[in-house]
N, C-alpha and C positions, 0 to 999 in steps of 0.2 A: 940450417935445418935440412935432413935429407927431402929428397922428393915424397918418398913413401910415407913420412909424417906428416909433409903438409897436405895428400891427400887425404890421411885419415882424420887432421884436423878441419880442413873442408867438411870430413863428410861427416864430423859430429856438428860443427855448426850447421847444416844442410838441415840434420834431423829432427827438429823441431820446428823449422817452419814449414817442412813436410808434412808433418804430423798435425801443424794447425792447420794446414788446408785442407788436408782429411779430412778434419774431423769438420773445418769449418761444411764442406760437402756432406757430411754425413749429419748435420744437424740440422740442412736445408729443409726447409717445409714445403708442401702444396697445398693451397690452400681449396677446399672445397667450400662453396658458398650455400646455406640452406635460410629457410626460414625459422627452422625450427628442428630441434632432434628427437621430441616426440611427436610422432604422426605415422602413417602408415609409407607415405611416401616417402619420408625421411631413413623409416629403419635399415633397408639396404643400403642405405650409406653408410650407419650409425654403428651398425653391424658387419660393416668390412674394416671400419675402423678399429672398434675394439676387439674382434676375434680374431685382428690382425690381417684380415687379406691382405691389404692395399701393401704390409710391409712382406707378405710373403711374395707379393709382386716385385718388389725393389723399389718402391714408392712409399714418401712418408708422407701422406696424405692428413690433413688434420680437417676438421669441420668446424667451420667457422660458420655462425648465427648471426643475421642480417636483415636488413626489412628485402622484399622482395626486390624493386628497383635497385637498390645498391650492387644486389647481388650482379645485377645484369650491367650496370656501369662497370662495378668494378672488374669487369671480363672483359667488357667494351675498352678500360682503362690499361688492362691486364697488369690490375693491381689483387684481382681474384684470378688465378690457374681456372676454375671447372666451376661452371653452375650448373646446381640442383635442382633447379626451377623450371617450369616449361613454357607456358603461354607467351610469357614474358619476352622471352627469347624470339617467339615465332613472331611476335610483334617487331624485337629487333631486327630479326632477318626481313621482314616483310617494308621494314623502313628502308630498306639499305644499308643499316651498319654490320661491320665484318665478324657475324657470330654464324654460328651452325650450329645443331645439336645432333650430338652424335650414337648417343645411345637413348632409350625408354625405358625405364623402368618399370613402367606401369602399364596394363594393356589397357584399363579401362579405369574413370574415375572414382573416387571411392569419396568424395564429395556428397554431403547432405545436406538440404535445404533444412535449418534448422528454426524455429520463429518464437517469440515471446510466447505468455500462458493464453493469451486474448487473441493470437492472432491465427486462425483456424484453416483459412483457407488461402493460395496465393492472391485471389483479389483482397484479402483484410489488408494487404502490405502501403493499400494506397493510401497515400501522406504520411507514410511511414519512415522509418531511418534504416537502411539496409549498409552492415560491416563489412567492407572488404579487404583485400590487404595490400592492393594498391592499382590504381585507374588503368585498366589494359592488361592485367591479374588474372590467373583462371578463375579466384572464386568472381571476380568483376564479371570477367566473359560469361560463367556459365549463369550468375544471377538472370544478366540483359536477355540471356536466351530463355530462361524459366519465365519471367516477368514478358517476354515477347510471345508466348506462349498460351499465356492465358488472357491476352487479349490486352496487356497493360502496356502503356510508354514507360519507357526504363528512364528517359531525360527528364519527364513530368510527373509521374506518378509516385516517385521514390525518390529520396534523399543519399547518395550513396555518399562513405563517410569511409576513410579509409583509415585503419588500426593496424594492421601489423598480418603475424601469423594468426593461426589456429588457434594459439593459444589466448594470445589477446581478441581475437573476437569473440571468442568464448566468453571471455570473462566481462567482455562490454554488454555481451546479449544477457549474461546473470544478473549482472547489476542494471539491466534496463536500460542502459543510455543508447542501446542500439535494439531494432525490434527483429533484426531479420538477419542471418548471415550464412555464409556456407560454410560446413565443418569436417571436419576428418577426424574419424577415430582418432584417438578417446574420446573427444570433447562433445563429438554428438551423443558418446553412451553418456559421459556426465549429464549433460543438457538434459537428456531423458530420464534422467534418475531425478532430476531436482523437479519435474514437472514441465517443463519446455517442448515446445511439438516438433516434432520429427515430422516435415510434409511429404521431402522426397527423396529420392535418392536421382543425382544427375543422370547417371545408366539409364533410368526412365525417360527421359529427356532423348541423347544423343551418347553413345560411343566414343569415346577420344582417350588417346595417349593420355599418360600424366605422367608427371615425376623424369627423371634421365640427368644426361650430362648432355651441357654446351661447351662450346669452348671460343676462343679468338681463330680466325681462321688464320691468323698467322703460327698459331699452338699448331695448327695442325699440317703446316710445312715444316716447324722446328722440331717437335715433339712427338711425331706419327705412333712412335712404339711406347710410349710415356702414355698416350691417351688409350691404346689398345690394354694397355697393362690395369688401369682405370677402370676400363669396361670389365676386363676377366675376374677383378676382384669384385665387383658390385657383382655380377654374376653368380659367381660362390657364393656372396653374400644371401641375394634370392633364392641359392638350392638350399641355401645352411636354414634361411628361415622355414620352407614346405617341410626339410626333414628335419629338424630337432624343433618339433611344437613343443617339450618341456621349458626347452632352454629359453625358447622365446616368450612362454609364458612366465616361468618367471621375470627375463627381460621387462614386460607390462608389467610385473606386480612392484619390483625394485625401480626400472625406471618410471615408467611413466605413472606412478602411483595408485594402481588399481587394485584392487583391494578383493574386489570380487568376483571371483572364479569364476560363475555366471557370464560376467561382464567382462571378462579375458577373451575365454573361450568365444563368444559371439563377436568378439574384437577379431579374432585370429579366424576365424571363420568366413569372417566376409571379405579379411585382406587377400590372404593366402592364395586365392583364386586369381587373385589381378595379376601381381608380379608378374614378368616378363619373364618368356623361358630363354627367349635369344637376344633380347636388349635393342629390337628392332620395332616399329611401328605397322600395322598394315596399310596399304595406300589406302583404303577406305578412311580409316580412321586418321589417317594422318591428313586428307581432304577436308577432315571434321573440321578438326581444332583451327586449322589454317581460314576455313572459311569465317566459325565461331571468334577468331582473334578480328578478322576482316570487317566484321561483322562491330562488332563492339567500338571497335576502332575507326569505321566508314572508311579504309583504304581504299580506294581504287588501285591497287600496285600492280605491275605484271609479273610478281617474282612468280617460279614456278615451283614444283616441291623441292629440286634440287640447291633452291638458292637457302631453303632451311632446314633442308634434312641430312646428311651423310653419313648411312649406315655401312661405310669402307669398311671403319675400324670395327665396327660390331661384328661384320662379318670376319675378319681375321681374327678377331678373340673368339671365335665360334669356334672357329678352326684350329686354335692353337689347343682350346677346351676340347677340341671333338666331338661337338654339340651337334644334334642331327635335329 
């Protein structure tokens, strides 16, 4: 056999296993961790996903649903690429293990004290069952701060029970087996439609970040332009949601099941305003949550804001956006 055949038979056996590592790359996932894909926090992820950002980045980002702690092991694990979540995180950085959170999605929260039809005032909660969705959890932190607030022990006064997302505490406060929980669009406009009180909104309370990406602070020695690409798409994501209010509206009526135009529109309304325009937190508010996590937690730590915040990459996806 000449030499010139057996290169060309080389390079046809070559071409398929070529081609299956391609493709095996090309069908690599990342996985983004949430609690939930209906909520207001949730939709700039939900919506880089399916309108595509995240792959017009060159990332095939998928969102994956998870009780909240999971979400933050499996980062801790780095058997999750990016969490969705926030408190949780501030909690991990503030223990010492190697997470950061690198962008906000949210400037302020959009959290509602939401309570059974009997329970009127935040002192009726006492000897009551309050839902959260898990110990060291923003709806956890921001309950202990409402309840420290009006003059109650958060350890004595309240039974805290911990269920999942949004959507499951929802439905533990409908059917009663819980009396008290915090909620996010939709579930507080559901809650409100079935007769359930609306006491507050967190914003009344205290200022704080919500919503963002964390990551393994080793993601972010291996991966720098992988998490920058992360931020640009949730980004779009947040400008797609302020300018296409149809599209997002029906988003509410097809995904999140709502039905009433009414109840859309006052949905989109009180979101619209939070989203983040640069994916970054202010120091004020970012002193909130840290103290608020601190707070819930009884840390003593000496971390500082750097040990859980690093907005590098937000700031170069600013820049690569031309964001001012």
């Amino acid at each position: 056999m000449s030499m010139s055949r057996r290169q060309n038979l080389l390079f046809l056996l070559c071409v398929p296993f070529v081609l299956s590592v391609q493709s095996t790359f090309a069908q690599e996932k990342i996985t983004l961790g949430l609690t939930t894909r209906n909520g207001s926090t949730s939709l700039p992820f939900v919506i880089a996903e399916e309108k595509g950002f995240f792959k017009g980045e060159g990332v095939n980002a998928i969102v994956v649903i998870m009780q909240n702690q999971v979400v933050v092991n499996g980062v801790v694990a780095r058997n999750v690429d990016y969490g969705g979540t926030f408190s949780n995180f501030v909690g991990a950085a503030i223990s010492g293990l190697p997470v950061r959170i690198v962008m906000a999605a949210m400037d302020g929260s959009d959290h509602y004290l939401v309570t059974s039809a009997n329970v009127k005032r935040v002192e009726d909660l006492k000897g009551k069952t309050f839902g959260i969705s898990s110990f060291g959890g923003t709806p956890h932190s921001e309950a202990v701060m409402i309840l420290r607030k009006y003059g109650m022990n958060p350890e004595k006064d309240v039974t805290f029970l911990q269920i999942g997302g949004s959507s499951s505490r929802y439905a533990a406060l409908e059917s009663g087996s819980i009396h008290a929980a915090m909620l996010v669009p939709p579930f507080n406009n559901f809650a409100k439609k079935r007769g359930l009180n609306q006491l507050m909104s967190f914003n009344d309370i205290m200022s704080i970040p919500l919503g963002g990406i964390a990551v393994h602070t080793q993601q972010m020695k291996e991966k720098p332009d992988e998490i920058v690409k992360m931020i640009k798409a949730v980004l779009k994501a947040t400008d797609y949601i302020r300018n296409r209010k149809p599209d997002i509206l029906s988003h509410l009526e097809l995904k999140w099941g709502i039905k009433e135009a009414d109840v859309r529109e006052s949905i989109y309304r009180d979101m619209v305003g939070l989203f983040s325009r640069d994916g970054m937190a202010s120091e004020d508010t970012m002193k909130n949550v840290v103290q608020l996590v601190r707070d819930t937690r009884k840390s003593k730590d000496d971390k500082t804001l750097a040990d859980i915040f690093d907005w590098s990459f937000a700031k170069k996806a600013q820049a690569e956006l031309k964001l001012r």
